[in-house]
C-alpha positions in Angstrom: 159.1 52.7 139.9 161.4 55.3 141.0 164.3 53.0 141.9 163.8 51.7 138.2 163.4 55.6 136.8 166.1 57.3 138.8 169.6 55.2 137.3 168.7 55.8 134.2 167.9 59.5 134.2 171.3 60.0 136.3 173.3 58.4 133.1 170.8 60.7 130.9 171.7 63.5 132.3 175.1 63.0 133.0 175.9 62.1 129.0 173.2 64.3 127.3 175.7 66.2 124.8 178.2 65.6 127.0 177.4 68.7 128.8 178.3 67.5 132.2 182.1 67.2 131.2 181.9 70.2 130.0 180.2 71.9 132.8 183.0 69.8 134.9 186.3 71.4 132.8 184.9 74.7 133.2 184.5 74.5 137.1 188.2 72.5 137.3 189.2 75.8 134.8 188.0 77.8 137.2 185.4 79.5 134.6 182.2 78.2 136.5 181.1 78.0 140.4 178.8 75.1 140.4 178.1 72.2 143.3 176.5 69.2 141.4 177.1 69.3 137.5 174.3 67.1 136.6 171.8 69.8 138.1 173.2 72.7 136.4 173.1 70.6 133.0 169.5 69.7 134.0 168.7 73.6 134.7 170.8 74.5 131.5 168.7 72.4 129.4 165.8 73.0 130.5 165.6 77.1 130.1 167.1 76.4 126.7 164.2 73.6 126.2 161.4 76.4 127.5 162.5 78.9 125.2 163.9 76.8 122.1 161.9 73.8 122.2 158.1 73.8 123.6 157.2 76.4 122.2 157.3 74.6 118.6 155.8 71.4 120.1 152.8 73.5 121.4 152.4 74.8 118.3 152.9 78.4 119.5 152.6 80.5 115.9 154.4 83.8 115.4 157.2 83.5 116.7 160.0 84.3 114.2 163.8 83.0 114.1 165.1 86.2 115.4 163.0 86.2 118.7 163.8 82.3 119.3 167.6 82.8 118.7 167.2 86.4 121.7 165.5 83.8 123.8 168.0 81.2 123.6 170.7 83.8 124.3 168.9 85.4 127.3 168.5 81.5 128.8 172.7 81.3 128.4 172.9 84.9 130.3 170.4 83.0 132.9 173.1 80.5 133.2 176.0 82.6 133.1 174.9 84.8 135.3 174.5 82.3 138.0 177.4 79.8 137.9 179.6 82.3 136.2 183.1 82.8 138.3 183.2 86.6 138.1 186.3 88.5 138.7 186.1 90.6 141.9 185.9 93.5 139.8 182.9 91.9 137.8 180.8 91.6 140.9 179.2 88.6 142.6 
């Protein structure tokens, strides 16, 4: 059930890789503008899961270490480019 489900996938996101904490130092460093840390980390892993990690378990063939390693640095852009604190001469 969902009240069974929903504790337990709070403390694995939360603690995955200890992400969260870091996602946490970086908005108390001022270095990231995010509202809840555990969503970010969820959003985090997930475009680096889509790009990095699917497509191997679906068997997608062809693509080589070069394109997978672009991918995974156009999902940290993604991130960036969101929750990124900008200077007000960087924009947003």
């Amino acid at each position: 059930t969902a009240e069974r489900v929903e504790p337990a996938l709070r403390d694995y996101w939360r603690t995955e890789y200890g992400f969260v904490e870091w996602i946490n130092d970086a908005v108390a460093d001022g270095r990231l503008r995010v509202e809840t840390p555990e969503r970010a980390a969820h959003i985090f892993q997930s475009l680096i899961k889509g790009v990095g990690v699917w497509p191997i378990v679906f068997g997608r063939k062809g693509t080589s270490r070069k394109e997978i390693l672009l991918a995974l640095q156009e999902a940290v852009d993604v991130f960036l480019a969101y929750y990124e604190v900008r200077s007000s001469h960087q924009g947003r």
